[in-house]
C-alpha positions as CSV (number, residue, x, y, z in Angstrom):
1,X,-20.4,-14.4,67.0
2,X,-19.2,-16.5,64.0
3,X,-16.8,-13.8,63.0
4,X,-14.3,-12.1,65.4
5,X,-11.4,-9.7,64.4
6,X,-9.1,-8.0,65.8
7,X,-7.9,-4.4,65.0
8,X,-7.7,-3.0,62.0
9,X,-4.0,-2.3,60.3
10,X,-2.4,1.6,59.3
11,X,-4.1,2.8,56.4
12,X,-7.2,0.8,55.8
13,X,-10.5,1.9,55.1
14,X,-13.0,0.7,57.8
15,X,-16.7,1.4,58.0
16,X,-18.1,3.1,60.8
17,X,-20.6,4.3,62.7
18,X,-20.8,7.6,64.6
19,X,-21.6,7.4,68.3
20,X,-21.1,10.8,69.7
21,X,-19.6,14.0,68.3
22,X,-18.0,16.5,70.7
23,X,-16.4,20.1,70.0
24,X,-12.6,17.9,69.5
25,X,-13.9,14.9,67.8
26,X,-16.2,12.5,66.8
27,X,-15.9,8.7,68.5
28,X,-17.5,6.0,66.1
29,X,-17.9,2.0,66.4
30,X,-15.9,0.0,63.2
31,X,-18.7,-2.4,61.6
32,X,-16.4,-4.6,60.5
33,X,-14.4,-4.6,64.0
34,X,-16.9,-6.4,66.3
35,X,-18.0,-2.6,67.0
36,X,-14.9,-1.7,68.8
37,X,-14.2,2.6,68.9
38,X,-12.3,4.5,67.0
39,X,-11.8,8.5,67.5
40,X,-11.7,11.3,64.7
41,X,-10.1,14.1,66.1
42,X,-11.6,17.6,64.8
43,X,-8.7,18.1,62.7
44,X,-8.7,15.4,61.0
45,X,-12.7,15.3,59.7
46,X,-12.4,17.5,57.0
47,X,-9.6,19.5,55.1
48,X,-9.6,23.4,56.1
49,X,-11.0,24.7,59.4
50,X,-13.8,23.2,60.8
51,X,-15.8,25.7,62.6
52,X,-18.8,23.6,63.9
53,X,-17.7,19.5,63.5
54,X,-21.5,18.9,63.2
55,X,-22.1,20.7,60.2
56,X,-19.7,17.5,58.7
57,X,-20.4,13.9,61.1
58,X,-23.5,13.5,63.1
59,X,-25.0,10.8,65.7
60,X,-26.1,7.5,63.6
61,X,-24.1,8.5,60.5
62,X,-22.2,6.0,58.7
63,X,-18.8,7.2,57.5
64,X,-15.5,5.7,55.9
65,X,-12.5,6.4,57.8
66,X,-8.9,5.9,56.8
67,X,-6.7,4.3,59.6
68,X,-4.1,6.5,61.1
69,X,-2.8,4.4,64.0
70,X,-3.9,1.6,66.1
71,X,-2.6,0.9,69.9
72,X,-4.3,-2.7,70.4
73,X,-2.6,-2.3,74.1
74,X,-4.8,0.3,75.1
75,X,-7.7,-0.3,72.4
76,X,-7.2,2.9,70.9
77,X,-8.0,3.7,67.2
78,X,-6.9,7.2,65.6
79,X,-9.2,7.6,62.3
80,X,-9.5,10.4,59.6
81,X,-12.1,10.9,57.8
82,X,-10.9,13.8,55.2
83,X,-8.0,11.4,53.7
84,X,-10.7,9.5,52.2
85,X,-12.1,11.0,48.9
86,X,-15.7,10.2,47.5
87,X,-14.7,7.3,44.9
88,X,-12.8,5.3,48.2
89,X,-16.1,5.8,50.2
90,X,-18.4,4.8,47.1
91,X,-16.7,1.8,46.8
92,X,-15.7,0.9,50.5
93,X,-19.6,0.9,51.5
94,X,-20.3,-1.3,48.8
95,X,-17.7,-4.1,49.6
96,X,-18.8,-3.5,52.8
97,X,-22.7,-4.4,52.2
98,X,-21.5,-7.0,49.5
99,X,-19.7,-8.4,52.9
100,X,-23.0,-7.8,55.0
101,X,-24.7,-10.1,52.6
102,X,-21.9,-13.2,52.3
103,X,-22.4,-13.6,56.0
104,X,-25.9,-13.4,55.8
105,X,-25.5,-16.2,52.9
106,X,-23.5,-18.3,54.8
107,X,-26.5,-18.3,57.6
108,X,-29.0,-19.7,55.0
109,X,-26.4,-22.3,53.8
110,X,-26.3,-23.1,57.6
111,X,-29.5,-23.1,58.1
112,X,-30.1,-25.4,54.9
113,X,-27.7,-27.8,56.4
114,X,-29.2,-27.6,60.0
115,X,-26.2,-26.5,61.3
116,X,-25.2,-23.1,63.3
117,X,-23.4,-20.6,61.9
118,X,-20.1,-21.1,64.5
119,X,-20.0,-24.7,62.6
120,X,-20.7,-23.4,59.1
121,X,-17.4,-21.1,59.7
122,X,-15.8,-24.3,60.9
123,X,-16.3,-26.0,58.1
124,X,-16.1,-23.3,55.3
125,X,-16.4,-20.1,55.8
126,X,-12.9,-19.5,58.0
127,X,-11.2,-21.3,54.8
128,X,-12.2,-19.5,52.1
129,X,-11.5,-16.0,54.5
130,X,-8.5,-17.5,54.1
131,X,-8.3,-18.1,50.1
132,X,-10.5,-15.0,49.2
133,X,-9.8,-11.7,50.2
134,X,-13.6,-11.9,51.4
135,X,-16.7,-14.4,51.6
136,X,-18.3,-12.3,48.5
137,X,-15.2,-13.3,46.5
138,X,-15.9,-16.4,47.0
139,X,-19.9,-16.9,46.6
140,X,-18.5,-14.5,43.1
141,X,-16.3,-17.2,42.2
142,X,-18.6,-20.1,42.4
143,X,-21.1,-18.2,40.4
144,X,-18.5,-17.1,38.0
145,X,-16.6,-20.6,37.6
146,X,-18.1,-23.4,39.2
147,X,-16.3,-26.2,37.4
148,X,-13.4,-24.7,38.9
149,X,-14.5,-23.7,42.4
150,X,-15.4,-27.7,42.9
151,X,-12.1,-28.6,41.4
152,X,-10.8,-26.9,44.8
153,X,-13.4,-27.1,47.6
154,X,-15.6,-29.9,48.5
155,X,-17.5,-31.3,51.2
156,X,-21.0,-31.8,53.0
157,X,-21.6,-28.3,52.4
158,X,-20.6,-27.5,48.7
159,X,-23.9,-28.6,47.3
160,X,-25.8,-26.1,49.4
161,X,-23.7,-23.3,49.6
162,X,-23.4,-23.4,45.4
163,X,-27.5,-23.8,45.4
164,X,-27.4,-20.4,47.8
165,X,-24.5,-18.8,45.6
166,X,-26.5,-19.2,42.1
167,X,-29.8,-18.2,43.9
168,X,-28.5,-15.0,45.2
169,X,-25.4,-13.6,43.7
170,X,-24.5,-12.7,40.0
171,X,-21.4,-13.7,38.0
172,X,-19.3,-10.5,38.1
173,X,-18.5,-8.7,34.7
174,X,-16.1,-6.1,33.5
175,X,-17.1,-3.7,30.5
176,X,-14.6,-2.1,28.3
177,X,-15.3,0.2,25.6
178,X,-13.8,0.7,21.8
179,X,-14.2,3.0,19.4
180,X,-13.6,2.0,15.4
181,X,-12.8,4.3,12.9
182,X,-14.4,3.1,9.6
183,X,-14.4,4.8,6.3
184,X,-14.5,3.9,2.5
185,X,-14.8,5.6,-0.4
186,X,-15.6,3.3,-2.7
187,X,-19.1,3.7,-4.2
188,X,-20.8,0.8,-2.0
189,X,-18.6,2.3,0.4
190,X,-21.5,2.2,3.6
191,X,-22.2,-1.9,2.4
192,X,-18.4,-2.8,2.5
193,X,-18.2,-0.9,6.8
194,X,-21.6,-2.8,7.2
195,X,-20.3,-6.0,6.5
196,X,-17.2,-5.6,8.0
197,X,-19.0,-4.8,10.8
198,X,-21.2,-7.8,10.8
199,X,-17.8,-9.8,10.7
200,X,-16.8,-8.3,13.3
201,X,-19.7,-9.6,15.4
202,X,-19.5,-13.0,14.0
203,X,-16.1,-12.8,15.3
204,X,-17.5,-12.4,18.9
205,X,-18.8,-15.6,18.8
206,X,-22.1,-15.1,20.8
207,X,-20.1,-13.6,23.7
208,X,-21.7,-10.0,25.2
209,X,-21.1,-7.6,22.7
210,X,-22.7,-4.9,20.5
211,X,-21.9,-2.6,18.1
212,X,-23.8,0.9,17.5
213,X,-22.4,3.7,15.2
214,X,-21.6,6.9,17.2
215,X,-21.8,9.3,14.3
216,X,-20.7,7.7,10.9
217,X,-17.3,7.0,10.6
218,X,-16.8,6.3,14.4
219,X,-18.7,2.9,15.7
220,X,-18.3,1.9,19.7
221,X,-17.8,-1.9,20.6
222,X,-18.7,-3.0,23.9
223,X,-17.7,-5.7,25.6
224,X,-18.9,-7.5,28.7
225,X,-16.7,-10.7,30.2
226,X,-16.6,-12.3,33.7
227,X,-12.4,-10.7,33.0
228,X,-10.6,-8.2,31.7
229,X,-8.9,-10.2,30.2
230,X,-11.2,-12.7,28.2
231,X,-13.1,-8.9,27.2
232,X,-9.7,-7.8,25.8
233,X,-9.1,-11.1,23.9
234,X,-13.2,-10.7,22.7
235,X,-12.5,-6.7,21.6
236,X,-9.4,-7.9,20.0
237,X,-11.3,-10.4,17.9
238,X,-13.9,-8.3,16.9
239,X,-12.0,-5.4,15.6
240,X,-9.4,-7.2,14.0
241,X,-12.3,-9.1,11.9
242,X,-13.7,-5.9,11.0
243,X,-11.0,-4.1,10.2
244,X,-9.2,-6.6,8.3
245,X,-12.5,-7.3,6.2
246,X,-13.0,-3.3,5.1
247,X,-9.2,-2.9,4.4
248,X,-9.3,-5.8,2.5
249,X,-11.7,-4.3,0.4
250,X,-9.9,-0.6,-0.1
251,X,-11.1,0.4,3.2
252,X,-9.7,2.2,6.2
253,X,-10.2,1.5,9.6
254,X,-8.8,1.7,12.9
255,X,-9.3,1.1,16.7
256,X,-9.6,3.5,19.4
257,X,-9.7,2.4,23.0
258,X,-12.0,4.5,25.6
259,X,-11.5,3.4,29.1
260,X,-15.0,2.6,30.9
């Protein structure tokens, strides 16, 4: 195996797998762990009495548990599965099959390079473990800014693992949401927020944005950037254009921020 870990550390979320489920507990095998098995004792799957545990966890289930305590000495894992709440399992199985799918990467990068996996690791993939806090952070990265990705890492391998990274994984985005205010009441009134609006959009410079009226005087601006930060700096442009073209012109106009 390519990848081997140890245990996992207090209070992590680990993906499991659910092995066999007694009156007392359920004992599961952590994915991410080389399979090694964790227990969730009865009182711990699920908040309240649990009258009959498989009414909650069942053989073959996957599950997110929340690490209670970990005895590496004697292999022993203590898991819960009610201290993890819907949004924390949402988006632990996703980095967890966003992970499933960097290692399968990394395989076709070897397998481009006619290497084995155990060398591909060797040369790459145990490094960027290192620099990323996973291997889909980093195929994300070299989608997302590959000037600066090759600026840091190079090698016999770069040119096929960035061919396998634009192939197969998207530049990640952020989305962030505004809502302006925009009234006049001059008699063109509706031409003067229309055009203020257009400069608003000119402002955006060709960067993913869009404008669409919510119910006249209220407008929401979205904007999608590979940060948060470069979609503030584009929301920042785009309403300060508008609204400093309609209250040029007599108008009034304001921006409200709706988080996404």
């Amino acid at each position: 195996m390519a990848r081997v870990r140890g245990f996992p550390e207090n209070g992590e979320l680990v993906v499991c797998t659910v092995k066999s489920v007694k009156n007392f507990g359920a004992f599961v095998s952590l994915d991410e762990y080389d399979d090694k098995e964790g227990f969730v004792h009865v009182r711990d799957v699920a908040t309240g009495w649990v009258k009959y545990i498989r009414d909650y966890v069942r053989e073959g289930q996957k599950v997110v548990c929340k690490v209670l305590g970990v005895d590496s000495s004697k292999g022993h894992i203590d898991l819960s599965l009610k201290a993890v709440n819907d949004h924390q399992k949402r988006e632990k199985i996703q980095q967890w099959k966003n992970e499933k799918k960097a290692e399968k990467l990394v395989e076709i990068v070897a397998e481009r390079m006619n290497i084995s996996v155990d060398k591909a690791y060797d040369l790459f993939g145990n490094e960027l473990l290192e620099d990323y806090e996973s291997l889909y952070d980093a195929f994300e990265s070299a989608v997302a800014d590959t000037d600066a990705f090759l600026e840091d890492y190079s090698g016999d391998w770069i040119d096929d693992f960035m061919e396998v990274a634009k192939e197969n994984v998207a530049a990640p985005s952020v989305q962030i949401d505004g809502i302006l205010e925009m009234t006049s009441s001059a008699p063109n009134g509706m031409e003067l927020v229309r055009n203020a609006l257009l400069k608003g959009m000119a402002a955006a410079d060709g960067a993913d944005a869009e404008i669409t009226c919510v119910g006249c005087p209220r407008y929401r601006v979205i904007v999608k950037a590979p940060e948060y930060k470069e979609a503030e700096e584009i929301m920042k442009d785009i309403s300060t254009a508008a609204i400093n073209d309609l209250v040029s012109n007599g108008g009034v106009a304001s921006l409200k921020r709706e988080s996404k």
